[in-house]
N, C-alpha and C positions, 0 to 999 in steps of 0.2 A: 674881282671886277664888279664894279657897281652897274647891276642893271633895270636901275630905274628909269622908269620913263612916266613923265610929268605929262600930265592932262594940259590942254588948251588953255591957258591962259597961270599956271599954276608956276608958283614961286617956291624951288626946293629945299628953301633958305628958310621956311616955314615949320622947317621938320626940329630945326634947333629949338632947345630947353623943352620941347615936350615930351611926353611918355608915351613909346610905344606899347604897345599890345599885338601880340601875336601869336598865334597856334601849330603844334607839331602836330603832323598829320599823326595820330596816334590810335591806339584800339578805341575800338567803339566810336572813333568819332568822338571823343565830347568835345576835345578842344575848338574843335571846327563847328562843330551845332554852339556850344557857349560865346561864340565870335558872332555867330548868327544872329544870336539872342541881343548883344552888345550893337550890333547894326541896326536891328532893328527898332530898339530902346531909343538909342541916342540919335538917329537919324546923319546918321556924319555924310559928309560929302565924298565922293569920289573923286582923289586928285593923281590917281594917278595908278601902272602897272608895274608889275617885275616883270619882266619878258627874258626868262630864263633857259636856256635850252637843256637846260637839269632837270625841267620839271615835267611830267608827261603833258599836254597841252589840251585843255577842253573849252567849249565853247558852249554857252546856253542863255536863255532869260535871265535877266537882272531880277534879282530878287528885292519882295517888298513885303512892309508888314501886313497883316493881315487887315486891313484899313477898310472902313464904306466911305460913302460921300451921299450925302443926303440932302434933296433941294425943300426949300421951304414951300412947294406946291406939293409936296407927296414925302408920306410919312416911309413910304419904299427908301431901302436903300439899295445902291450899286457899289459892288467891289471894284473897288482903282486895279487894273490891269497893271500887270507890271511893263515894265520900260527900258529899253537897251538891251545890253547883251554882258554878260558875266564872264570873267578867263581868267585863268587857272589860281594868276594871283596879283590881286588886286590890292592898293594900298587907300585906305581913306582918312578924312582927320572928323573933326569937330569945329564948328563955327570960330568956339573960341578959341581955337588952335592949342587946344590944352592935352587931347587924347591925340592920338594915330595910333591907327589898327590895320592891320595886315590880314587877309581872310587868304588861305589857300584850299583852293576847290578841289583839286588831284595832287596822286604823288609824283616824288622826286622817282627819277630813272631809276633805273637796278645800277648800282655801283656808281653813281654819281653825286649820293648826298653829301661826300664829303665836298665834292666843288659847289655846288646849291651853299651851303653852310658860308663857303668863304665870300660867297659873292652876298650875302646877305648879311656879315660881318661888313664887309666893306660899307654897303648901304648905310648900315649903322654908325660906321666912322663917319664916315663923307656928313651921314646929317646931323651929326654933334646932340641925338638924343639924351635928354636928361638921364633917364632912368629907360630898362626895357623887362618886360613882364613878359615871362613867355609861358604859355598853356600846355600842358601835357598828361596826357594819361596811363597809365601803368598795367598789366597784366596785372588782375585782382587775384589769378588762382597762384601769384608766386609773390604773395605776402606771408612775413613770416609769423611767427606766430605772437611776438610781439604787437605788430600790426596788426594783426588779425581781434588783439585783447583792447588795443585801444581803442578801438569803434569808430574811430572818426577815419572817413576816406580821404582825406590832402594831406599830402604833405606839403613842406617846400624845401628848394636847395637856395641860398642867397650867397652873393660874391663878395670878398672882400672889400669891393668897391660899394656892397649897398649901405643905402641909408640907415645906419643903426637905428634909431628913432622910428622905422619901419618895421626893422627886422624887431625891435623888442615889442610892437604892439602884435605882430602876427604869433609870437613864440609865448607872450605873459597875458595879452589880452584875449586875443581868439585863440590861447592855447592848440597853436599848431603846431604839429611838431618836424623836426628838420628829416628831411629823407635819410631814413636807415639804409644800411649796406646789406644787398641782394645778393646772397649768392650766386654765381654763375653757373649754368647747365653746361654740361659737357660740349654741347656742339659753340657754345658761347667763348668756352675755352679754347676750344680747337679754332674759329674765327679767329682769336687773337693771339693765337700764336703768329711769328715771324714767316711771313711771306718769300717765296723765293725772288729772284732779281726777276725774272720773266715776269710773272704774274704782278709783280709791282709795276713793272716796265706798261704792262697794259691796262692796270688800272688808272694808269696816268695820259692813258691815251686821250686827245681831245676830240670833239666829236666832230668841229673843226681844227682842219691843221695849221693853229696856231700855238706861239709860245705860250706855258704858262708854267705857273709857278707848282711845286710838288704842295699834292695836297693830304699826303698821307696824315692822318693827326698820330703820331707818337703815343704811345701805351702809356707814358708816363703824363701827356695832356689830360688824357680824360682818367686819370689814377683820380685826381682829387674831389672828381664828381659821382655819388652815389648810382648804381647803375639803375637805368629803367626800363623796364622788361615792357618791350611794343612800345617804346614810348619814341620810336621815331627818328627826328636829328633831332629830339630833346637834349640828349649826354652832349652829344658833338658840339651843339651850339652853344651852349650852357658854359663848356668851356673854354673854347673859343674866345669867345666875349671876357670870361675869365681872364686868361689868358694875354687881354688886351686893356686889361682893366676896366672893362666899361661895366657901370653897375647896373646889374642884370638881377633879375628873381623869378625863377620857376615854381608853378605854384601845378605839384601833381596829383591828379585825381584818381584813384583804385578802380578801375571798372571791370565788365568782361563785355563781350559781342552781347549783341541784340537789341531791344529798346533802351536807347540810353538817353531819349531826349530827360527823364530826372535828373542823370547823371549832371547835365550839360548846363540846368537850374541850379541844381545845386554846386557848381565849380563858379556860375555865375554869383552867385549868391555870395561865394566865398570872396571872388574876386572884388566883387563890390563895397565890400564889408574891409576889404584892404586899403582899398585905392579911392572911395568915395567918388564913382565913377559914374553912375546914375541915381539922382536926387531928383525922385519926379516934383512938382510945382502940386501945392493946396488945387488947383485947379485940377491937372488930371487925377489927383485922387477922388477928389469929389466923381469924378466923370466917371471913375471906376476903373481907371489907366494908370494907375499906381505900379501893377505887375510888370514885369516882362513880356512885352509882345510877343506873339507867336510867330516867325516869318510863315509866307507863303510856300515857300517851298519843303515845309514842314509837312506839308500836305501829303505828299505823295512819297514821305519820307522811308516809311513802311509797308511800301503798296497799298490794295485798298481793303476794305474792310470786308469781312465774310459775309454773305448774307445771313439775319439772323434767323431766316425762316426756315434754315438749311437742317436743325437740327429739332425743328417741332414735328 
């Protein structure tokens, strides 16, 4: 079920030939803070929600970059106050209708990501997206040792359907290499062993009682996808999309818990260098805006800072 819902005035018919971009809720957060980075950069417009009952539901400040405003009577500046109100998961584009980005603020329910997945598959049908890039981060402490020798944190997984001409500038030019096969932990095993008929019977239960369709994904759906340890509805949707032919490209980052706003720069970084997605102007360089904004809500991102007089 497609559950988008279009902003005030907004035409959904806009979503066609362009490239989405979107983030698994995943460890550390990078894919979610590198979406941040991307909003904030590119200034894209908000056209619209997913109002999902898959997804746990929060509500806060719109977030903004970290911006002044400064009048020509006084060399002072004032920080722009942010504006509106921010939920769960939001979908924005780009003036020139070239990017759409999907930011999600919270997770999906306990045992519901497989419905989450399909109704965001659908979204992806219904809006006849060119291409879709999806962000995701990996458990760094269950890299093998191969991974571990080749230094570089990204991988990626690409679909049948992607653009060759893509896939050989990411795998010859920025030498990235294709996600290796993770072995499974024991309780990874026992998950995917075969379910009884009760316990499938209620995992299919709706949270309203209505029809829908079985969303179990098959062992043998996500067989062709590299596994990703934290990485979310990475695997699921990845195949999914697979699945459906629609050309899709997961680009995953190696992380662990704690400060990962780097992590989040440098998956940006990655991303950009793929997709030529922010190309700041001769003007903000000169200005000194060339970088990656910081958003505002970066701020209190890891509580506040110790006093430093605490240990003289």
């Amino acid at each position: 079920m497609n559950t988008f819902i279009a902003s005030p005035g907004f035409d959904a018919s806009r979503f066609q030939g362009t490239t989405l971009i979107l983030p698994s809720v995943s460890i550390g957060n990078v894919p979610q803070l590198t979406t941040d980075l991307l909003l904030a950069a590119l200034k894209l417009d908000r056209v619209g929600c997913i109002e999902d009952e898959n997804v746990v539901p929060v509500l806060g400040p719109a977030d903004r970059p970290l911006e002044t405003s400064a009048t020509s009577t006084s060399s002072s500046s004032t920080p722009l106050q942010p504006s509106g109100l921010s939920l769960a998961v939001e979908v924005f584009q780009s003036k020139d209708g070239k990017w759409t980005l999907i930011q999600q603020r919270s997770p999906t329910v306990a045992h519901r990501s497989s419905h989450y997945v399909e109704n965001l598959v659908q979204f992806i049908k219904d809006s006849q997206f060119d291409q879709v890039v999806l962000l995701a981060s990996a458990d760094g402490a269950r890299r093998t040792d191969n991974q571990l020798r080749s230094g570089h944190p990204v991988r990626f997984i690409g679909s049948p359907a992607l653009n060759p001409e893509l896939q050989s500038l990411i795998e010859h030019q920025l030498q990235i290499q294709p996600l290796e096969r993770i072995p499974a932990t024991e309780e990874e095993k026992l998950r995917e062993q075969p379910t009884s008929i009760l316990a499938e019977r209620v995992q299919d239960i709706q949270l309203e009682q209505t029809p829908s369709s079985s969303t179990t994904t098959p062992k043998t759906l996500l067989e062709p996808v590299p596994r990703i340890p934290s990485g979310g509805i990475a695997r699921r949707l990845h195949a999914l999309c697979q699945q459906n032919e629609i050309s899709i490209l997961t680009l995953v980052a190696f992380a662990m818990e704690g400060d990962n706003a780097e992590d989040a720069i440098f998956l940006a970084n990655v991303l950009n260098a793929v997709l030529k997605v922010y190309t700041p102007t001769e003007e903000q360089i000169q200005r000194g805006e060339g970088g990656w904004k910081v958003p505002k809500s970066w701020d209190s991102l890891y509580g506040n800072s110790y006093p430093q007089d605490m240990y003289q």
